[in-house]
C-alpha positions in Angstrom: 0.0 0.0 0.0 2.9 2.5 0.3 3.2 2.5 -3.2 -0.2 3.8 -3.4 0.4 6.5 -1.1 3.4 7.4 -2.8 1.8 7.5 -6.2 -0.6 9.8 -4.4 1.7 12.5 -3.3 3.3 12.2 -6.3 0.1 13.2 -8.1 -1.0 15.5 -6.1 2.7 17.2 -6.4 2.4 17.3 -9.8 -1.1 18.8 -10.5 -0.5 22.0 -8.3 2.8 22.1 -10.9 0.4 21.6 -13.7 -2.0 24.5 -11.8 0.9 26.7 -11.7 2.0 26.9 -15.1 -1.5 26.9 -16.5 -2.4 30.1 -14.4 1.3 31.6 -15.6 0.3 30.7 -19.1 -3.3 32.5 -18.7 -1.4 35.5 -16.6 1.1 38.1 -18.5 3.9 36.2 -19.6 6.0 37.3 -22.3 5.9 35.7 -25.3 9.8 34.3 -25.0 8.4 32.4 -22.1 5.4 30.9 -23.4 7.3 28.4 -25.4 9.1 27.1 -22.6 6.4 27.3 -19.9 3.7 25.4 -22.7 6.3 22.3 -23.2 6.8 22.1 -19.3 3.2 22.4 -19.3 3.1 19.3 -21.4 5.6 17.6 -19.5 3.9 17.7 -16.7 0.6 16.3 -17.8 2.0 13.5 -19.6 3.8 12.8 -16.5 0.9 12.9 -14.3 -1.3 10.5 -16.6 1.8 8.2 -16.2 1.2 8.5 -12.5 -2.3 7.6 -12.7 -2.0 5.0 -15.1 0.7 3.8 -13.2 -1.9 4.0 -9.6 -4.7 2.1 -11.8 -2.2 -0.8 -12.4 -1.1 -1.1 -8.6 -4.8 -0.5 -7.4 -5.5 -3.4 -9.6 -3.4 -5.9 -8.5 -4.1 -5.8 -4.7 -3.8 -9.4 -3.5 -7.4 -9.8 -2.8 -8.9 -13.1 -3.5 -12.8 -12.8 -4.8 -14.1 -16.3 -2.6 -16.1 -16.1 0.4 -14.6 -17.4 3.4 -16.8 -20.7 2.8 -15.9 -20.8 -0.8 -12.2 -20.1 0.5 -12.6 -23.5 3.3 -13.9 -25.6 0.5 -11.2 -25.3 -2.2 -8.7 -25.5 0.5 -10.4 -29.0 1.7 -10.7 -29.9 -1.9 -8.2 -28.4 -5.0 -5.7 -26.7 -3.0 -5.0 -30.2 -0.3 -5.4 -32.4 -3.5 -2.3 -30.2 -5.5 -0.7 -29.7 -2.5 0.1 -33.2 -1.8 1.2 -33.6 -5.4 4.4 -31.0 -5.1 7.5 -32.7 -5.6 9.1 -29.5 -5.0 9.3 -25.8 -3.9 11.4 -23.2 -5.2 11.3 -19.9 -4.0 11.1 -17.1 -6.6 11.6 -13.4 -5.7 7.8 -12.4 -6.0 6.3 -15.8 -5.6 7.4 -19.6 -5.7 7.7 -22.7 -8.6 6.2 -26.1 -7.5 7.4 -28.9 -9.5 4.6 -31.4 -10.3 5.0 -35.4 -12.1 4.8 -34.5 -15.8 1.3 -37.0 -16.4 -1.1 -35.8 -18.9 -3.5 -36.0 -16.3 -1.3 -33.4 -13.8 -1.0 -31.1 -16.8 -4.9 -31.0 -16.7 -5.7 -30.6 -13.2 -3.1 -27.5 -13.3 -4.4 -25.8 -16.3 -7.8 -26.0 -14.6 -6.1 -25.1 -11.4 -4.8 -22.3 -13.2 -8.2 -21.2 -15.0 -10.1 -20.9 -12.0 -7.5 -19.1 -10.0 -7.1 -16.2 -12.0 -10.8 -15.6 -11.7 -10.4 -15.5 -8.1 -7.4 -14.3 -7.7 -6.8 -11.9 -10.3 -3.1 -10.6 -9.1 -1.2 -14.0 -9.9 0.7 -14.2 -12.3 1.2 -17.7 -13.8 3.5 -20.3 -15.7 3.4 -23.7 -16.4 6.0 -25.2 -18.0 6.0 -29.0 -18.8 9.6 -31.0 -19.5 9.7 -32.6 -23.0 10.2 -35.6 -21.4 6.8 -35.9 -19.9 9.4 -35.9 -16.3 8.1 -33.3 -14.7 5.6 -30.0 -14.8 6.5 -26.6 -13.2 3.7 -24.5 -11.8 5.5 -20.3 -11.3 3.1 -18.4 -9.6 4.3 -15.0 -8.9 2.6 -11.2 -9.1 3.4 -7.9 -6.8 4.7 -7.7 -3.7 3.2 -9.8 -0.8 2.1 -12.4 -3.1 4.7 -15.3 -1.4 3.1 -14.5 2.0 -0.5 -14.8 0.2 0.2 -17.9 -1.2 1.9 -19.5 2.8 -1.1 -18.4 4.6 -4.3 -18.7 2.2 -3.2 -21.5 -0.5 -1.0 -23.5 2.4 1.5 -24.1 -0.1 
C-alpha cells in the first residue's frame, strides 16, 4: 500500500505544478516564455497520466482473492490439499514460488484448470506452467506484486 500512497503525493505534487504553469500561461507572460512554460506544461501532464496509469495498475493488482470465506474453506479442503500433496518441489522465486509437479497428462490437466479458476479468483497471480519434453516433470511459477509469497503460505498452504 505505500506504493499507493506514494503514487498519491506524487500526483497531487504534480497537478498543483500543472496549476501553476497553467495560471502563468493564462497571466502576463511574455511571449519568449510561453514556449518554454507550454512544453513544461506538457511535461507535466504527460507525466501525471503516467502517474495515474501507473496507480490504476497497482490499485489493480491488490492481493485480494474474490471467494467467500466458505468458498475459500472448500477449495482448500478440496483443489488446494489435493495439489498440494502432489508437489514434488518448492522453489522460492523473488515475487512468488515454482512447485514442481510429475509431468502426467492428467497433472498437466488438473493444473491448467487449477490455473483457470484461480485467475478468476485471484486476479493478481501471475502464472507459468512449463512442462519437460520428457513428460518428467511440470513446473507451476506463480508470482505477481509484492506480498504475493506470504499470500500464497497463509491462504493457499503451499
Amino acid at each position: 500500500m505505500s506504493s499507493l500512497v506514494s503514487y498519491s503525493i506524487k500526483n497531487v505534487f504534480m497537478f498543483k505544478i500543472l496549476f501553476c504553469l497553467h495560471l502563468a500561461l493564462i497571466n502576463k507572460c511574455n511571449s519568449m516564455n510561453r514556449p518554454i512554460l507550454v512544453s513544461i506544461f506538457f511535461l507535466v501532464l504527460f507525466s501525471c497520466q503516467n502517474i495515474i496509469a501507473q496507480t490504476e495498475t497497482a490499485q489493480n493488482k491488490l492481493l485480494l482473492c474474490n471467494l467467500t470465506e466458505s468458498q475459500m474453506t472448500l477449495r482448500k479442503d478440496s483443489v488446494l490439499n489435493t495439489l498440494k500433496i502432489l508437489i514434488l518441489e518448492k522453489q522460492e522465486l523473488e515475487n512468488g514460488y515454482a512447485f514442481r509437479f510429475p509431468g502426467t497428462d492428467q497433472m498437466m490437466d488438473s493444473l491448467t484448470t487449477f490455473i483457470k479458476s484461480e485467475r478468476k479468483c485471484c486476479t493478481f497471480f501471475v502464472f507459468g506452467l512449463f512442462a519437460s519434453s520428457n513428460m518428467d516433470e511440470l513446473w507451476l511459477k506463480l508470482s505477481g506484486p509484492e506480498g504475493t509469497k506470504e499470500f500464497i503460505d497463509k491462504e493457499l498452504g503451499w
